[in-house]
C-alpha positions in Angstrom: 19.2 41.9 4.5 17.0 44.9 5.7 16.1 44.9 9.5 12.6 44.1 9.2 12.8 41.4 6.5 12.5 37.6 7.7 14.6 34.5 6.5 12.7 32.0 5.4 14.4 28.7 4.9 13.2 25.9 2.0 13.7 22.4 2.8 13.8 20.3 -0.9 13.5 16.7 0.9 14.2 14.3 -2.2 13.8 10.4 -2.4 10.7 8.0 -1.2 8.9 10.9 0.3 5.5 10.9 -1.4 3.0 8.5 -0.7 4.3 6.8 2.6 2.6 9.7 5.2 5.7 12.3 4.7 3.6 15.7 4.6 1.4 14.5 8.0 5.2 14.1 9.9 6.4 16.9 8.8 3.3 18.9 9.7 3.2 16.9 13.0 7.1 17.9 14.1 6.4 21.1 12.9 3.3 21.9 15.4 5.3 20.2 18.2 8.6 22.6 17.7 6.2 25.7 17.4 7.6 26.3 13.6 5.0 28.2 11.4 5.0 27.6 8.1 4.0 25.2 5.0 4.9 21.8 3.3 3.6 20.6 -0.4 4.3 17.4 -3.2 6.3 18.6 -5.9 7.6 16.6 -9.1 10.9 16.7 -7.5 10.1 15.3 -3.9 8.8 17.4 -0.9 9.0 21.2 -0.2 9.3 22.8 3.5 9.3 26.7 4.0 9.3 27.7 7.1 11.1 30.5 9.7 13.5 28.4 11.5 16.0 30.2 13.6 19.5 28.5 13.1 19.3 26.0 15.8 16.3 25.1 16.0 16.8 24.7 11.8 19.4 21.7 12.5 16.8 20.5 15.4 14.1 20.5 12.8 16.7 18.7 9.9 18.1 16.1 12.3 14.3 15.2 13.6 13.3 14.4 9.9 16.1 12.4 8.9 15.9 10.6 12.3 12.1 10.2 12.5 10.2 9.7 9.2 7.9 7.4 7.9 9.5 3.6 8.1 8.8 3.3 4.9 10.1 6.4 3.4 14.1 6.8 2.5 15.5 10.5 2.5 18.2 10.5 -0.7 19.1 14.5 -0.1 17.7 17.2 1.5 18.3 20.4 -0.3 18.9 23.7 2.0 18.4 27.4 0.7 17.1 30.8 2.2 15.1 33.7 0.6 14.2 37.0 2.2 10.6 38.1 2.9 9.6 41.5 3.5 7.7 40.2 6.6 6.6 36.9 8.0 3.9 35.4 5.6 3.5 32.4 8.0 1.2 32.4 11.2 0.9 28.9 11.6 2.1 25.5 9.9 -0.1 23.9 7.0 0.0 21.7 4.3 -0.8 22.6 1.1 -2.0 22.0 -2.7 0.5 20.3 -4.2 2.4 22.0 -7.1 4.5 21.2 -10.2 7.7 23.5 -10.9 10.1 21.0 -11.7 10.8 18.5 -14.3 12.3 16.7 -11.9 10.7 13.3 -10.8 10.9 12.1 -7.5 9.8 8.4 -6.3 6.4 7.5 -5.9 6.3 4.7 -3.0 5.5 1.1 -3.5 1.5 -0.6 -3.0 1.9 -1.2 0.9 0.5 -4.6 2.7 -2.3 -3.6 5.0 -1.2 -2.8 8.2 -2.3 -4.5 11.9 -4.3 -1.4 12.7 -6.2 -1.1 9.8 -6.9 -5.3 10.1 -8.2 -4.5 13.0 -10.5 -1.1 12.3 -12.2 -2.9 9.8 -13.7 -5.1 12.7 -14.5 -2.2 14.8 -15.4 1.1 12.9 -19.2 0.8 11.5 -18.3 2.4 8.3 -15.2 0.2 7.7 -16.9 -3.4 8.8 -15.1 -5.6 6.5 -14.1 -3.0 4.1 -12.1 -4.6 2.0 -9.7 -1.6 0.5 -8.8 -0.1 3.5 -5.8 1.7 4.0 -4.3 4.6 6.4 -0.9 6.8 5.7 0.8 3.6 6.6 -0.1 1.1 4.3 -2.3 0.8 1.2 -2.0 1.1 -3.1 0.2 3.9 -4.1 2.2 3.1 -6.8 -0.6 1.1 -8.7 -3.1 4.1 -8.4 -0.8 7.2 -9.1 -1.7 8.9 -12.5 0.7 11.5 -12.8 2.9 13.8 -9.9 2.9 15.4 -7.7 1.1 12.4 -5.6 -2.6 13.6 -4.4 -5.5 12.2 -4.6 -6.7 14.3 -7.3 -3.8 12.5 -9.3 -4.4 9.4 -9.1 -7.6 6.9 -9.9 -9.1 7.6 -6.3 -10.1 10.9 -7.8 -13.5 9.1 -9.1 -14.3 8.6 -5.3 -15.6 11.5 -3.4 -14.8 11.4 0.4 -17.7 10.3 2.6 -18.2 13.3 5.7 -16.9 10.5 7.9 -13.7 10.3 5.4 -13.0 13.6 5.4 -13.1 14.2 8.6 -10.3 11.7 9.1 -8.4 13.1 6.4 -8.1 16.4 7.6 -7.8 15.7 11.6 -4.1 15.7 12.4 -4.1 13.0 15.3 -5.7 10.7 13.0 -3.7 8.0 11.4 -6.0 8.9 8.0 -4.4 12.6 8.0 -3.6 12.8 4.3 -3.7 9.5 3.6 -4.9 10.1 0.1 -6.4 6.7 -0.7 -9.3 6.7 2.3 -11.7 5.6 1.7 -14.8 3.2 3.3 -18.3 0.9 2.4 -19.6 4.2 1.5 -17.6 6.8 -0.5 -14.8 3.9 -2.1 -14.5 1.5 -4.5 -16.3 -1.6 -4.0 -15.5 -5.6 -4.7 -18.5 -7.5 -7.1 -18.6 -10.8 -9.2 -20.3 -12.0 -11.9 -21.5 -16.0 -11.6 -23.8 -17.8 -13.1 -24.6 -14.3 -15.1 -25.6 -12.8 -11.9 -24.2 -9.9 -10.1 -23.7 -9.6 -6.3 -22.3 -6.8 -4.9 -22.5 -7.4 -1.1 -19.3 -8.8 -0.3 -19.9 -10.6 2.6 -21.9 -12.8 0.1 -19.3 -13.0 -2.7 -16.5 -14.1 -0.3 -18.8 -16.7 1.0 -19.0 -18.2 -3.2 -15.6 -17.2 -3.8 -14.2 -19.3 -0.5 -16.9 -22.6 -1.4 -15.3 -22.8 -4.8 -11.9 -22.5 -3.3 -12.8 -25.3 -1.2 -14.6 -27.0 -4.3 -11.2 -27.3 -5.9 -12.4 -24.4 -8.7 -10.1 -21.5 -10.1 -11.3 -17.8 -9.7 -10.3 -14.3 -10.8 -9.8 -12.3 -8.1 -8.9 -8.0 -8.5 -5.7 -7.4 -6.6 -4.3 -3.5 -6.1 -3.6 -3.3 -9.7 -3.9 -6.7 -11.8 -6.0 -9.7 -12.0 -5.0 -12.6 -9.7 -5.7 -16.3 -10.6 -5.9 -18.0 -7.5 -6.8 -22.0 -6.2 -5.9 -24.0 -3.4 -2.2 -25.1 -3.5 -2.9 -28.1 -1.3 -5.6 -29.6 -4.4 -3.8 -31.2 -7.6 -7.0 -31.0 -9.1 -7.3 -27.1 -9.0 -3.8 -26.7 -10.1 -3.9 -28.5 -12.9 -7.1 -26.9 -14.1 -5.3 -23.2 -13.8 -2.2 -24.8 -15.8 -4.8 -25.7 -18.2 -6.2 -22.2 -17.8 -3.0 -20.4 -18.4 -1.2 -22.7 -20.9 1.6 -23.1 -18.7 3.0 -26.0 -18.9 6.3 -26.6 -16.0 7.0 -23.3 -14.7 6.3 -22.8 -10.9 4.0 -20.8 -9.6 3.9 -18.5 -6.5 2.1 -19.8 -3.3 -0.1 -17.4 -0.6 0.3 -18.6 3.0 -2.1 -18.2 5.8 0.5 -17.3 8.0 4.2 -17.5 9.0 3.4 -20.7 10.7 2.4 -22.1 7.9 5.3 -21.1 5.7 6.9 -23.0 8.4 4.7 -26.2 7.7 6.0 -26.5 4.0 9.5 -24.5 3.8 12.9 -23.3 5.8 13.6 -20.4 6.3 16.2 -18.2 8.4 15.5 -14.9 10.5 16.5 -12.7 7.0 13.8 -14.9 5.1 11.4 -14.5 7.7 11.7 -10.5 8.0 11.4 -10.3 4.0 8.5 -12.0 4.5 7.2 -10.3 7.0 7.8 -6.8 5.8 5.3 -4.6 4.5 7.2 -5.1 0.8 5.3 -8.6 1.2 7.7 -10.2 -1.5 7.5 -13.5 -3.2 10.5 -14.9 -1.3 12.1 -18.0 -2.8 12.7 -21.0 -0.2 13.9 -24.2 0.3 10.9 -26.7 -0.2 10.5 -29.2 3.6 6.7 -30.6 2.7 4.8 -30.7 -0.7 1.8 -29.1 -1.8 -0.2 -30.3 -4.9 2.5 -31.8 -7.5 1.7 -29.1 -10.0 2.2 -26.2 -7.4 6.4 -26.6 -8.3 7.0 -29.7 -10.8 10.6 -31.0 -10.2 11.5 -28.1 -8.2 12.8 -28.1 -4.8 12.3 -24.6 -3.8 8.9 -22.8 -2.9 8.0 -19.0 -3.6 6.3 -17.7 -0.7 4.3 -15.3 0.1 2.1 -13.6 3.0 -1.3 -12.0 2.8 -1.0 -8.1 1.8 -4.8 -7.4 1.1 -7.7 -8.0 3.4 -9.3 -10.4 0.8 -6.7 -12.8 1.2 -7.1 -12.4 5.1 -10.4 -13.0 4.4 -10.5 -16.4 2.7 -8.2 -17.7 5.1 -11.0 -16.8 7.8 -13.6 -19.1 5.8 -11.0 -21.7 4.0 -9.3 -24.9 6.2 -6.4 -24.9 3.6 -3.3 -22.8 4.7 -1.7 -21.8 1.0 -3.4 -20.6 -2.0 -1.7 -20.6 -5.4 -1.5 -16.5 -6.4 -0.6 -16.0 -9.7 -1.1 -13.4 -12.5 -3.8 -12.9 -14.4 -2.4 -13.5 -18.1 -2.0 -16.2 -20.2 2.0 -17.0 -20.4 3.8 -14.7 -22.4 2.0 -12.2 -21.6 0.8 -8.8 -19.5 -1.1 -8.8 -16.3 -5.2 -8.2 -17.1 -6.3 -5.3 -15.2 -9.9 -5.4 -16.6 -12.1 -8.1 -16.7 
């Protein structure tokens, strides 16, 4: 190597690195070491390049695979050097993604809502019950990618401009929004409406209010989740659960329940610390347990285990807010046999 050239190292970080905040860490470890130079998405995972001085290179490899995103999982990360005539880098930036592999990498999971974004919705004027929020932490991925690598120009958020507010969030690094590709709020996202009585209504404050009376009512609606349609009723009403057997022309086969809480999984089913963390998790999973209380016969015919489930979207926190009942019946939106509607 001549005298004057500089090393610069490339990081290939493969596994469940797009999609769960990875580019944000990385540019967040890389401003507190003093390390100048870039990260991108590529088809085959996530691409560092950077001047890192030997040490301070193992420093910088051992942080990542020690701190990243809970919900990422590093399978390799893939070490090589290259020679520049002089240091291109000045600082440490993320930038547009790029495709030079056929490789594919993993595209993360849909993520529950998390606490804090629960809790900005009640707080930050343009998020007041916002029903799609999300943050790099939690929110669709998986259900809204079109094609890699994962930015938000790839996937179906692409239709929704960012709001100045938005952006803002987007591009300020203390922000728990940095890069989260999905922001979005009441004005620059997507938005819930229903049709009833062969009216529109668009303000949701109104349509949870008709959505929860006809939950109460004992009726069956179809609600948009992160990708599919959702048939949902109250668990706790025979009446409601036979009319969505009737609906979906199922005649035995159990189907899923939506609990208010982990209380109330308690209420109606057993479960042991590894059940309860499954549960709990931001996977949100359909976990199968063993039946202590019924709900409405139909829920679970002959059956003496219960699948349960936790509330992943702010909709379902929602109706809980307006309903009395503490489990909803959450099933797909199909008739038996076959796919999952994902238009009306």
């Amino acid at each position: 190597m001549k005298e004057e050239e500089v090393v610069i190292t490339v990081l290939t970080v493969q596994g469940l690195v797009q999609g769960v905040g990875f580019r944000p860490f990385i540019y967040r470890i890389a401003n507190e070491m003093g390390i100048c130079g870039e990260v991108d998405n590529r088809n085959n995972g996530v691409c560092i390049r950077a001047v890192l001085p030997p040490g301070q290179r193992e420093l910088f490899i051992q942080r990542i695979r020690r701190e990243h995103p809970p919900v990422a999982s590093i399978h390799r990360i893939i070490v090589s050097e290259r020679a520049e005539a002089k240091n291109p880098y000045t600082d440490f930036r993320i930038t547009p993604s790029r495709s030079e592999s056929d490789e594919v990498t993993q595209v993360a999971p849909d993520i529950a809502v998390c606490p804090e974004c629960l809790c900005d919705r009640k707080v930050q004027p343009h998020r007041l019950q916002y029903p799609f929020i999300n943050c790099t932490h939690c929110g669709p991925r998986f259900s809204i990618i079109r094609d890699l690598p994962y930015d938000r120009s790839q996937t179906t958020m692409s239709a929704f401009p960012m709001c100045p507010d938005c952006r803002k969030e987007y591009t300020t690094v203390n922000d728990r929004r940095f890069h989260a590709e999905p922001v979005a709020c009441n004005h620059c996202g997507p938005s819930y409406y229903t049709l009833y009585n062969k009216a529109m209504i668009t303000d949701y404050a109104e349509l949870l209010t008709l959505s929860s009376r006809l939950l109460r009512e004992g009726g069956v609606i179809a609600a948009k989740g992160i990708g599919g349609y959702h048939l949902v009723c109250d668990a706790t009403s025979e009446k409601a659960v036979s009319r969505l057997r009737e609906i979906k022309q199922r005649d035995g086969k159990p189907f899923a329940v939506l609990f208010r809480d982990i209380e109330s999984v308690r209420r109606y089913a057993s479960l042991n610390q590894a059940e309860e963390e499954s549960l709990l998790s931001w996977r949100r999973p359909i976990v199968l347990l063993k039946q202590l209380r019924p709900l409405a016969p139909s829920v679970n015919p002959g059956m003496e285990t219960l699948g349960c489930m936790l509330p992943y979207m702010p909709v379902h926190s929602d109706w809980f807010e307006q309903l009395e009942t503490s489990a909803l019946v959450m099933t797909s939106g199909n008739l038996s046999e076959y796919p999952i509607a994902i238009t009306p």
